[in-house]
C-alpha positions as CSV (number, residue, x, y, z in Angstrom):
1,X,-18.6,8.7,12.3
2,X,-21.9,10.8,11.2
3,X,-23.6,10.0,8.3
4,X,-22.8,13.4,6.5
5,X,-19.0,13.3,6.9
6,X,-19.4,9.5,5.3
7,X,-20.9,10.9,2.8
8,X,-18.5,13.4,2.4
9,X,-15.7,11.3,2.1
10,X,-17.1,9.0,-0.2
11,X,-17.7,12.1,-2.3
12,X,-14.3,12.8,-1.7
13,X,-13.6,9.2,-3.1
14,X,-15.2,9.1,-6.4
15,X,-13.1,12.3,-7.1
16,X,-9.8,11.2,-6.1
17,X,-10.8,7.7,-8.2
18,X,-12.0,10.1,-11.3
19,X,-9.2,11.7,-11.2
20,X,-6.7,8.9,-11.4
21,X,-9.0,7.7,-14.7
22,X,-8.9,10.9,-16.2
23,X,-4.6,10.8,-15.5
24,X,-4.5,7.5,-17.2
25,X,-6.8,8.5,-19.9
26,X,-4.2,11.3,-20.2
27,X,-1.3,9.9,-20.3
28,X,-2.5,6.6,-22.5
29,X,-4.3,8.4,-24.9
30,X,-2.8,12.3,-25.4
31,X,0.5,11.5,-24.4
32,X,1.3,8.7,-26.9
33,X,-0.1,6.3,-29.4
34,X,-1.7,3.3,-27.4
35,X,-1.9,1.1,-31.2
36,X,2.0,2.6,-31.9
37,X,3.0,1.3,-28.0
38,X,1.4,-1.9,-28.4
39,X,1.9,-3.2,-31.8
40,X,5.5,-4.9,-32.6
41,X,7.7,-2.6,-34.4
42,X,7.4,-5.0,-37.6
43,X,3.4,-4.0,-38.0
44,X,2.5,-2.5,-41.6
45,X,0.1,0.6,-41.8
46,X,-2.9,-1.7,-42.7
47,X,-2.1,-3.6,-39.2
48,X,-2.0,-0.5,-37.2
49,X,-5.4,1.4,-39.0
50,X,-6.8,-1.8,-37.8
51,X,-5.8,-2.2,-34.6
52,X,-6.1,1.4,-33.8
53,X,-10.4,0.6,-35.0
54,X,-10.5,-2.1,-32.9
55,X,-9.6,-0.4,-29.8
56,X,-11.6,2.5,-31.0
57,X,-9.3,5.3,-31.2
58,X,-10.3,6.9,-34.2
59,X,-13.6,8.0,-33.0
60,X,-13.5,11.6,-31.5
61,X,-11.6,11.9,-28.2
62,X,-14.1,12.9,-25.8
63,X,-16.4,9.6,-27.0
64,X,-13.3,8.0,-26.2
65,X,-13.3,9.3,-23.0
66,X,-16.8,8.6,-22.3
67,X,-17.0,5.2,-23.2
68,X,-13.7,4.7,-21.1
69,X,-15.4,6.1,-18.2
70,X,-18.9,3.9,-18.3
71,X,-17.0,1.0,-19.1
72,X,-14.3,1.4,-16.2
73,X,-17.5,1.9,-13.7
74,X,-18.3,-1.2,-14.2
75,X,-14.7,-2.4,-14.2
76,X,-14.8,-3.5,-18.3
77,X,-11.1,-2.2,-19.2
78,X,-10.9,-4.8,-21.8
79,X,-8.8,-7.1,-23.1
80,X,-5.4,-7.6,-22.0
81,X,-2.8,-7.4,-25.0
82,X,-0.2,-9.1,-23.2
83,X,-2.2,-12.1,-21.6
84,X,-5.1,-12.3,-23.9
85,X,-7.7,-12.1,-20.9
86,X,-10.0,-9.7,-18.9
87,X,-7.7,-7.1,-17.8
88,X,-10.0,-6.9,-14.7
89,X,-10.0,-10.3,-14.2
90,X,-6.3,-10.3,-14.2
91,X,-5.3,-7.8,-11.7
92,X,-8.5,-9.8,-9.7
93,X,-6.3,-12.9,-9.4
94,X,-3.4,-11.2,-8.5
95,X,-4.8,-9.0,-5.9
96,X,-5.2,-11.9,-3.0
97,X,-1.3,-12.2,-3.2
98,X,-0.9,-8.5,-2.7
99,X,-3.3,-8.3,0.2
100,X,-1.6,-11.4,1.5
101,X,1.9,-9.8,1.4
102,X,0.9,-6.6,2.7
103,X,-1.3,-7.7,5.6
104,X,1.7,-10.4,7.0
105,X,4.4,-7.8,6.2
106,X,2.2,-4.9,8.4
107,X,1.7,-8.2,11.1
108,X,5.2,-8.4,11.7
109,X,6.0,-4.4,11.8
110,X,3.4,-3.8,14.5
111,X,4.8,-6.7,16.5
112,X,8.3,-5.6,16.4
113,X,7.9,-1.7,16.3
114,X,4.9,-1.6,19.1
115,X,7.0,-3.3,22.1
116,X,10.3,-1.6,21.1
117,X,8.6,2.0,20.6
118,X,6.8,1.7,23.8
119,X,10.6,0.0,25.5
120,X,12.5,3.2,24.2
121,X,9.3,5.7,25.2
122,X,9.4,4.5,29.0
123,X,13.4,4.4,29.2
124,X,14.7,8.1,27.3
125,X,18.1,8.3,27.3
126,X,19.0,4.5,28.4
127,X,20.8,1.9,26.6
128,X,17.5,0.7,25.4
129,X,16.3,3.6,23.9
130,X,19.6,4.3,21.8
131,X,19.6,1.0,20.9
132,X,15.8,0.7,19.5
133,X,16.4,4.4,17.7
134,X,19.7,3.1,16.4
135,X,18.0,0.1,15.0
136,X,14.6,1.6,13.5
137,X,16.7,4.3,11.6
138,X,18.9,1.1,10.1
139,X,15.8,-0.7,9.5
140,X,14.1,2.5,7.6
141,X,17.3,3.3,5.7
142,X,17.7,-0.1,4.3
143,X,16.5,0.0,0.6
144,X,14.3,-2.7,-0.1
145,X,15.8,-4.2,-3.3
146,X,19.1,-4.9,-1.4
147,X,17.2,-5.9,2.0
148,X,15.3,-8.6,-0.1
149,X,18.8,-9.6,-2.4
150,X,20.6,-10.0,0.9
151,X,18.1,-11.9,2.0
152,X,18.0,-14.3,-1.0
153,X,21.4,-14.7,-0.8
154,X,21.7,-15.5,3.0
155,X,18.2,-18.0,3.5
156,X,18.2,-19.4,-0.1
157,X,21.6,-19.2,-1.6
158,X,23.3,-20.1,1.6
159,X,20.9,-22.0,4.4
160,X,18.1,-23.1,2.0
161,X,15.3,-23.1,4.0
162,X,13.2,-20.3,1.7
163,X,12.5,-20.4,-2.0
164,X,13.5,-17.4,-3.9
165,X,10.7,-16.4,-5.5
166,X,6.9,-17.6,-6.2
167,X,3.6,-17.6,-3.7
168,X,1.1,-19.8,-2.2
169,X,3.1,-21.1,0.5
170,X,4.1,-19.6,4.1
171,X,7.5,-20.3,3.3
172,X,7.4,-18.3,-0.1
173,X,5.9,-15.2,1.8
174,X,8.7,-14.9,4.8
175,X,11.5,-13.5,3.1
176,X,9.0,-10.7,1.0
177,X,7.0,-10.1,4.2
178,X,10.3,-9.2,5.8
179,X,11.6,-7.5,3.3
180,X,8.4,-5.2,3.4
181,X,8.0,-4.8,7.2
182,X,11.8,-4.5,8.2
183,X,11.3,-0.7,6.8
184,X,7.5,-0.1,8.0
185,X,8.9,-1.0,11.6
186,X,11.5,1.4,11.4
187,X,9.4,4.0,10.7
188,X,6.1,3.1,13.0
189,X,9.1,2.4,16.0
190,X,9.7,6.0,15.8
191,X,6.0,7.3,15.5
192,X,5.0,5.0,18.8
193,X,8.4,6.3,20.2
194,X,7.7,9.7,19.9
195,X,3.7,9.9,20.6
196,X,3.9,8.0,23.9
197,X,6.4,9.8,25.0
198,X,3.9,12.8,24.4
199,X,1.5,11.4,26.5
200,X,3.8,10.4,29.2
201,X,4.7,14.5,29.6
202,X,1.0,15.3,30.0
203,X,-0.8,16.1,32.7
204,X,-2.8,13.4,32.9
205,X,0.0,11.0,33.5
206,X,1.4,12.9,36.5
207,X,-2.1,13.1,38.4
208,X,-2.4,9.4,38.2
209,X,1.7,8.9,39.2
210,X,0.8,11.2,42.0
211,X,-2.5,8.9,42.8
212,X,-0.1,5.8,43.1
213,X,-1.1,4.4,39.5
214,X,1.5,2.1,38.1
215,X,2.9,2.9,34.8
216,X,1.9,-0.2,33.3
217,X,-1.7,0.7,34.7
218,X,-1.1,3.6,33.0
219,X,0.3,2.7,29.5
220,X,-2.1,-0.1,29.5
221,X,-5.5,1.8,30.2
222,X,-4.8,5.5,29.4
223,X,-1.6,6.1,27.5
224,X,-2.7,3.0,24.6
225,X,-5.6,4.6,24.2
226,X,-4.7,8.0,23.4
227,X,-1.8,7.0,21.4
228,X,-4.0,4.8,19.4
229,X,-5.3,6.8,17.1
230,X,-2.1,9.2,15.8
231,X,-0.4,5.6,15.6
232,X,-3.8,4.0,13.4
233,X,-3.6,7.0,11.1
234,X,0.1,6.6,10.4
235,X,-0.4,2.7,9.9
236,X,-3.4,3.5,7.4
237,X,-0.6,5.4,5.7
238,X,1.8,2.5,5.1
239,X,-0.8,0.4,4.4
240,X,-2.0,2.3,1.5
241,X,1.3,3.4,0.5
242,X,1.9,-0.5,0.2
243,X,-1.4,-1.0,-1.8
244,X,-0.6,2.2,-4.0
245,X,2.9,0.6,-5.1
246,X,5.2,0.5,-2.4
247,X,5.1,-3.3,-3.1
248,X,6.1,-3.2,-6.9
249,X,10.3,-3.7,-5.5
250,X,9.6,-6.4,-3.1
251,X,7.7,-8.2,-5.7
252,X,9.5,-7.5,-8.3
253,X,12.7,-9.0,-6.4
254,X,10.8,-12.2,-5.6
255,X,9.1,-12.6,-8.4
256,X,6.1,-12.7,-5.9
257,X,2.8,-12.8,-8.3
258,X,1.0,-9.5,-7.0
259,X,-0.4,-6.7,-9.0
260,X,2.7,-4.8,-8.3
261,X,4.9,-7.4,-10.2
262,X,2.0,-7.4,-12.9
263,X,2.5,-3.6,-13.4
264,X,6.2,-4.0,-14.0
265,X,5.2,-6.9,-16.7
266,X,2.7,-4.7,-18.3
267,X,5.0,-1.7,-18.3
268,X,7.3,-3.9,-19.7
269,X,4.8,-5.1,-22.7
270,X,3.4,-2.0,-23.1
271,X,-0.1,-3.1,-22.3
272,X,-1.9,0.1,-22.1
273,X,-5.2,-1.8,-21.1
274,X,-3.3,-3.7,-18.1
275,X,-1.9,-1.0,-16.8
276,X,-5.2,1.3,-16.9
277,X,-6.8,-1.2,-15.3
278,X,-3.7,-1.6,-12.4
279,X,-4.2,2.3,-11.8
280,X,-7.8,2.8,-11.4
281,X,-8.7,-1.0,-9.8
282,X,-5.9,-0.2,-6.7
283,X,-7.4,3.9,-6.4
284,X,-10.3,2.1,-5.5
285,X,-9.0,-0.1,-3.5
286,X,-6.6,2.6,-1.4
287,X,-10.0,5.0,-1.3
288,X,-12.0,2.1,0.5
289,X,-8.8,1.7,2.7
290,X,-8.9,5.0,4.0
291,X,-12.3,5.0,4.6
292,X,-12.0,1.9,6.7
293,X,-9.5,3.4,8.9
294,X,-11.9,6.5,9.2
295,X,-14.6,4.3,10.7
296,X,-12.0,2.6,12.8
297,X,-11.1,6.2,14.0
298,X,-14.2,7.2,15.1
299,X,-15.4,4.0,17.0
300,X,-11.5,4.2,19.2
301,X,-12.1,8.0,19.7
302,X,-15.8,9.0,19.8
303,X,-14.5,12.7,20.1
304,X,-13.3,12.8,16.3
305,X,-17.1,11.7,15.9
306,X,-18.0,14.8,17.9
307,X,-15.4,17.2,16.1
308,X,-16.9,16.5,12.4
C-alpha cells in the first residue's frame, strides 16, 4: 500500500467518523430535547432548567457543537445518565466481549464455509454441490433472533450443557458465536462458491491441467491465491457489519454483555450521552477495520499496490 493512498484513506476516515458525530449531534440535539428524553416524566421546570445547564444546552448551538466535537476527539462524551460512569469508559469494558464474539463467530464461518465452498466449486452440478448451496441459503435465511431462541431452547432448556445468557466463559460464547456465524457462513459459502469457480474457468487453470498439474496443486498454489482477495474484502464486510451492529440481536438474545446489548440498554434509558458515545467509539473502530483489511490486501496482492 503506498504512502499516499494511506493517507488517503485515513482522510477518508476522519470524514466518515465526522460525519457519524455530526449525525448524532443531529439527531440528539435538533431532533429532540436531550434534558426532556432523559429526565423522568415527574421532573418540575426548575429540575429540567437545571439539568438542561448542566449538560450545557442553553449556550448557542454551534458552541455546542464545538465543544462536543473537541471533547469527543479525545473520547470525553461525559457522564453516563443511566450508569453514573464515563460513558467512554463504559462502552471500553464492554468492547473485549464484542471483539470476542465477533472474532470466534467469524472463526467458525471460515471453517465451515471455506471447505464446503471450495467442495461445491470443484463438484458443479453433483450431489455435493446441491447439498452445500441448499444448506448456505438455509443457514443465511435463518433470522438470528429465532436461530439463537432455538438454540436456547434445545442446549439449555433441553440438554443443559450451555448457559443462556452471560460472558466470560467458552461455554457462554458457543451458542452466541453460532448464532452469529451460522448466517456469515451461509453467505461467505456462496462467495468462495462462486469466485473459485471463476478461477477454475480461466485460462490459467486449463494451461496448468494441460501441463499435468493436479487440481489440488492447483487450488492450493494458484486458485487460493487469486480467490483470496475478493473473498478477504467480502469477510472485511461481515466483519464490520458485525462491529457496526449486526451483533445488537445475538446479544440482545443472550444477554451477552457487548456494546451491542449496551446500545439497546441505553436506547432503552434514553441515555443520550451513552449512546453518542456507542455511535462515534464503534465508527472508529469499523474505519480502523477497513483500513486493516486494506493493508492486508495489498501485502496478498502486490498488484492492487501497483494499481493505486
Amino acid at each position: 500500500m503506498t504512502t499516499r493512498y494511506f493517507v488517503k484513506r485515513v482522510l477518508y476516515g476522519v470524514v466518515v467518523v465526522l460525519g457519524v458525530a455530526t449525525v448524532v449531534f443531529v439527531a440528539t440535539h435538533l431532533l429532540s430535547d436531550p434534558a426532556r428524553k432523559m429526565l423522568p416524566i415527574s421532573a418540575s421546570h426548575q429540575q429540567y432548567v437545571t439539568f438542561r445547564h448542566q449538560l450545557g444546552l442553553d449556550r448557542p448551538l454551534l458552541t455546542q457543537f464545538w465543544s462536543y466535537l473537541r471533547d469527543a476527539s479525545h473520547l470525553d462524551f461525559g457522564t453516563s445518565i443511566s450508569l453514573d460512569t464515563s460513558a467512554a469508559h463504559a462502552v471500553a469494558s464492554r468492547l473485549p466481549h464484542t471483539f470476542e464474539l465477533v472474532g470466534f463467530g467469524l472463526a467458525i464461518a471460515l471453517l465451515i464455509a471455506i471447505p464446503l465452498g471450495v467442495i461445491s466449486a470443484t463438484r458443479p452440478g453433483s450431489a455435493a454441490d446441491s447439498a452445500t448451496v441448499g444448506t448456505s441459503l438455509l443457514g443465511l435465511s435463518l433470522p438470528q433472533f429465532w436461530l439463537g431462541a432455538v438454540l436456547i431452547l434445545f442446549f439449555a432448556v433441553q440438554l443443559h450443557w450451555l448457559p443462556t445468557s452471560g460472558a466470560g466463559t467458552f461455554k457462554q460464547l458457543i451458542m452466541p458465536g453460532l448464532t452469529l456465524a451460522l448466517p456469515i457462513a451461509g453467505r461467505v459459502t456462496q462467495m468462495v462458491r462462486s469466485t473459485v469457480i471463476d478461477e477454475l474457468n480461466k485460462q490459467y487453470v486449463t494451461a496448468a491441467r494441460a501441463k499435468g498439474l493436479s487440481l489440488r496443486y492447483i487450488l492450493v498454489h494458484h486458485v487460493f491465491r487469486n480467490a483470496l482477495v475478493p473473498v478477504s474484502s467480502y469477510v472485511s464486510l461481515e466483519t464490520t457489519k458485525s462491529l457496526a451492529g449486526a451483533t445488537v440481536v445475538v446479544e440482545s438474545v443472550f444477554a451477552y454483555p457487548g456494546v451491542g446489548y449496551l446500545a439497546v440498554q441505553a436506547s432503552k434509558a434514553d441515555d443520550l450521552i451513552l449512546m453518542q458515545a456507542i455511535a462515534v467509539i464503534v465508527a472508529l473502530i469499523v474505519v480502523a477495520t477497513n483500513l486493516l483489511f486494506d493493508l492486508f490486501h495489498s501485502v496478498v496482492d502486490p498488484r492492487i499496490r501497483l494499481a493505486r
